[in-house]
C-alpha positions as CSV (number, residue, x, y, z in Angstrom):
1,X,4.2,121.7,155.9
2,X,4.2,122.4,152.1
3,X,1.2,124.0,150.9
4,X,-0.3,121.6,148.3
5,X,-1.9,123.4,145.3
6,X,-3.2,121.7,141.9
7,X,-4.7,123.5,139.1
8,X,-4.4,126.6,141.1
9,X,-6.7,125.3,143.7
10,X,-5.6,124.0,147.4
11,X,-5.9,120.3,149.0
12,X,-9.6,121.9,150.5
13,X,-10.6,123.5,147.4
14,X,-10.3,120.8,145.5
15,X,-13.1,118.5,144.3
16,X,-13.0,114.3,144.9
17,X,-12.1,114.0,141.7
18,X,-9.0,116.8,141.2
19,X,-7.9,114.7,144.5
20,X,-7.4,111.4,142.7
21,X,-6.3,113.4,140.0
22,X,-3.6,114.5,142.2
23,X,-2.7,111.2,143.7
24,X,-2.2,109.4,140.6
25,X,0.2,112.2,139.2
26,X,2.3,112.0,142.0
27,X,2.3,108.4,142.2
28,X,3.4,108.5,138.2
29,X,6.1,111.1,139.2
30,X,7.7,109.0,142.2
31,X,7.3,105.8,139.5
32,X,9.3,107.7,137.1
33,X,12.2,109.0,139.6
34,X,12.5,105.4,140.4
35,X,13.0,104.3,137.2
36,X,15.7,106.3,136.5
37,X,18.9,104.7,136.0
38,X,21.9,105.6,138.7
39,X,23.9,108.4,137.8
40,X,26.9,109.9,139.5
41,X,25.0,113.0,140.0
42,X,23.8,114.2,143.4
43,X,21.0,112.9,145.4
44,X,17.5,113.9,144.6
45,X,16.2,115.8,147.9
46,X,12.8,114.4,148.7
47,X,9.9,117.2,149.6
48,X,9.4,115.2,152.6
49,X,7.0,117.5,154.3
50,X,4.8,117.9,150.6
51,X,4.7,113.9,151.4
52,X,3.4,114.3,154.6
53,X,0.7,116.5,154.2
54,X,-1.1,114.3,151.5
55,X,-0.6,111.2,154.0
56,X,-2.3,113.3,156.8
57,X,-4.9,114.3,154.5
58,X,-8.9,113.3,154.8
59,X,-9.1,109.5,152.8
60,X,-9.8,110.5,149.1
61,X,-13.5,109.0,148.0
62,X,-13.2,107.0,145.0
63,X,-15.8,107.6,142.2
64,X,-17.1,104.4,142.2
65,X,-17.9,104.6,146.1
66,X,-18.6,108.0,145.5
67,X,-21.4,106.7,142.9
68,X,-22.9,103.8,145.4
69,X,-23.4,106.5,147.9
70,X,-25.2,108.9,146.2
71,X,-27.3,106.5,143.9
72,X,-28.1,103.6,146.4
73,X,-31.9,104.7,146.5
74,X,-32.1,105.5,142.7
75,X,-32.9,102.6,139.6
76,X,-30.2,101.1,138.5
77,X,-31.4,102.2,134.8
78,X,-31.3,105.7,135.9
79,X,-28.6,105.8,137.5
80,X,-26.5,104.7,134.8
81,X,-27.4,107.7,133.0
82,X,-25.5,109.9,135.5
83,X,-22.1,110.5,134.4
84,X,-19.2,111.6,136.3
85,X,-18.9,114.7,135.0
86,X,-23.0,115.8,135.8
87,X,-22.0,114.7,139.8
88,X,-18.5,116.9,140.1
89,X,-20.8,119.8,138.3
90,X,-23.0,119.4,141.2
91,X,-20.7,119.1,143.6
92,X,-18.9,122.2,142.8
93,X,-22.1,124.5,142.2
94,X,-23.4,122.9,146.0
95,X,-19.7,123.6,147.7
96,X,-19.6,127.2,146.1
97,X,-23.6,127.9,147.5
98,X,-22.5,126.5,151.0
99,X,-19.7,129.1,151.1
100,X,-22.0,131.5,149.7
101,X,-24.6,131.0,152.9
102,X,-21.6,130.9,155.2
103,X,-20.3,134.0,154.3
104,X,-24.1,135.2,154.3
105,X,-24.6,134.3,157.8
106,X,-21.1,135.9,158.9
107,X,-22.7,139.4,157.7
108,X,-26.1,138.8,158.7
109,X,-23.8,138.4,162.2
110,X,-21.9,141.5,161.9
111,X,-24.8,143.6,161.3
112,X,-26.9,142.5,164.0
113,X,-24.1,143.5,165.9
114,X,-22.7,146.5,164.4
115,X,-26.4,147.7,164.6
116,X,-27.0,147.0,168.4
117,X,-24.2,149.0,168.9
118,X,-25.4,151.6,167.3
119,X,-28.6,151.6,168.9
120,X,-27.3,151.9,172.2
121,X,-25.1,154.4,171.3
122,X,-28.3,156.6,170.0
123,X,-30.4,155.8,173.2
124,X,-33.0,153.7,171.1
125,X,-32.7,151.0,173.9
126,X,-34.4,151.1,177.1
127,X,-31.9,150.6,179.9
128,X,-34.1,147.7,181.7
129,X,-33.8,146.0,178.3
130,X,-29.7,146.4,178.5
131,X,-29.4,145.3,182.2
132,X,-28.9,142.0,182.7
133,X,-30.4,139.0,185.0
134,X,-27.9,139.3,187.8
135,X,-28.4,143.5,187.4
136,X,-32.2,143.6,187.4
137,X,-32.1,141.0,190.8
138,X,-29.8,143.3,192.3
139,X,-31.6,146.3,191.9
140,X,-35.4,144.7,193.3
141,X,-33.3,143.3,196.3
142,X,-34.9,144.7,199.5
143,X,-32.7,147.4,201.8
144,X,-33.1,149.4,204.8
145,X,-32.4,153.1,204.8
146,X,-32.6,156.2,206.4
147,X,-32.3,159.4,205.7
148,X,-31.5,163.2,207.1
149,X,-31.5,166.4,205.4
150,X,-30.4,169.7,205.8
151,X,-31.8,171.8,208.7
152,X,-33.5,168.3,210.2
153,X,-36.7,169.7,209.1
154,X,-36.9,173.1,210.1
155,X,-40.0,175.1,208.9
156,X,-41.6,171.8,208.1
157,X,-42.1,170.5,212.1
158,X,-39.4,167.8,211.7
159,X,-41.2,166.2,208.9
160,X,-39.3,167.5,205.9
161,X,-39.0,164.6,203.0
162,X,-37.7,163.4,199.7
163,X,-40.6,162.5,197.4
164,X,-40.1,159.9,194.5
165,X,-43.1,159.3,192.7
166,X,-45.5,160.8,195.2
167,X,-44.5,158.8,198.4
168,X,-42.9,161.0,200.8
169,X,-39.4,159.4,202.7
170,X,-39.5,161.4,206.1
171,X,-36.0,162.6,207.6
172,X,-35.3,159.8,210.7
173,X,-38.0,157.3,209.6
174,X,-36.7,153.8,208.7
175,X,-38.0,152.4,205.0
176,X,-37.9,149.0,203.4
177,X,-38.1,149.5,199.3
178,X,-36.1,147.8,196.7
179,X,-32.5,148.8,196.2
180,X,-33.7,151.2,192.6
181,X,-35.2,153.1,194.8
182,X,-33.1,153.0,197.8
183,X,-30.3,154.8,195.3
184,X,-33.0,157.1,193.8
185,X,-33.0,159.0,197.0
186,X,-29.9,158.7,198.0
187,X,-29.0,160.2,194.7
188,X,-32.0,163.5,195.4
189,X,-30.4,163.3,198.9
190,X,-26.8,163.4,198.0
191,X,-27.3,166.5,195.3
192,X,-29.7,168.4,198.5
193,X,-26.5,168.5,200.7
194,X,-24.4,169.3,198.2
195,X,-26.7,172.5,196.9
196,X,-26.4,173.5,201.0
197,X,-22.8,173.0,201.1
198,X,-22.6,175.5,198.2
199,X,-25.0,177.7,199.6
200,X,-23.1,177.8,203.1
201,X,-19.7,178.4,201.8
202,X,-20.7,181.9,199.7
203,X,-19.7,183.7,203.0
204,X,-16.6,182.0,203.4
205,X,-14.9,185.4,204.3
206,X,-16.9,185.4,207.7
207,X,-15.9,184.2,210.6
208,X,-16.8,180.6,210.7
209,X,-18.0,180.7,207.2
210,X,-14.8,178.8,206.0
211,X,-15.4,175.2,204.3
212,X,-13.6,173.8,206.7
213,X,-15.9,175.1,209.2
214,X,-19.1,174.2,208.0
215,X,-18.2,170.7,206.8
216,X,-16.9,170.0,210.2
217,X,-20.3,171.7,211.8
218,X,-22.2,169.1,209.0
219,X,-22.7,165.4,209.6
220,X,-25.0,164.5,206.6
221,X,-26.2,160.5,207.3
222,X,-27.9,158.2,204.6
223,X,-28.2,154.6,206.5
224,X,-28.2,151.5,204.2
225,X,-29.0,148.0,205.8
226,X,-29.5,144.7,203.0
């Protein structure tokens, strides 16, 4: 469809009054192409899309029901005082603050979330305050596990242990503790077995010393039930 534009401003921009303004001058154009007499000279084309789009457009307000609108609750007296003129003035200063605040509010938007963004990238959040609902369940859910470690507890009489916060978790005893700290010692456990694995393979000249060797003499076992 045409684009319709009247004293530089579009069919939105404009106020009630440039609207009418608008209909009336093409109503006086199309009045005076008809009264033109017939000539042998080609057709006029119609801009039938231009003719469209003002038919499709929002039903233009009329000043005198624009008038009993906004002066029903005020004295007749007084409200013959208000002209015309005074109400598009207003109109126009309130459409141009209503944009104002709108594009306001799109910043005040981006900000909040350009700064968020920034925050988190700078580690000024707390990660429990990132995590999410669904996360935060997950994590307290209750689990199972077991654990072994390297040597099964030699020069400790079987009772060698993990300790998070204080609370020892004993190679071969069962425990029942939220899924955070299920995956807190299975993350101390996982980097013990590593740190032997690296130990053990220094003499992987020696017989039997080879990675291959030792992994296949290793069977490290962390047991997680839900």
């Amino acid at each position: 469809m045409a684009k319709i534009v009247f004293d530089g401003l579009t069919w939105a921009e404009m106020s009630r009054t440039q609207q009418i303004e608008y209909m009336r001058l093409k109503k006086r154009e199309k009045a005076a192409a008809r009264a033109k007499p017939v000539t042998a000279e080609p057709a006029v084309t119609v801009d039938v899309e231009e003719v469209i789009v003002v038919e499709d457009a929002a039903p233009v307000e009329s000043r005198e029901d624009r008038r009993a609108r906004l002066l029903a609750g005020v004295d007749a007296a007084v409200a013959d005082l208000i002209t015309d003129d005074e109400i598009d003035a207003i109109e126009a200063t309130e459409r141009d603050a209503a944009r104002a605040e709108r594009k306001k509010q799109a910043l005040a938007t981006v900000k909040a979330t350009l700064r968020q963004e920034q925050r988190v990238d700078f580690d000024l959040i707390s990660p429990d305050v990132l995590r999410s609902a669904e996360e935060k369940k997950r994590l307290m859910e209750p689990v199972r596990f077991k654990l072994d470690l390297p040597g099964d507890g030699a020069g400790h009489n079987g009772r060698n242990s993990i300790k998070v916060n204080g609370f020892p978790f004993v190679v071969g005893v069962t425990y029942v503790r939220p899924r955070a700290v299920a995956d807190t010692v299975k993350d101390i456990w996982y980097r013990a077995w590593l740190n032997e694995m690296t130990f053990r393979t220094l003499d992987q000249q020696r017989r039997g010393g080879s990675a291959k060797e030792v992994l296949a003499r290793m069977n490290p076992r962390f047991e997680v039930a839900a």
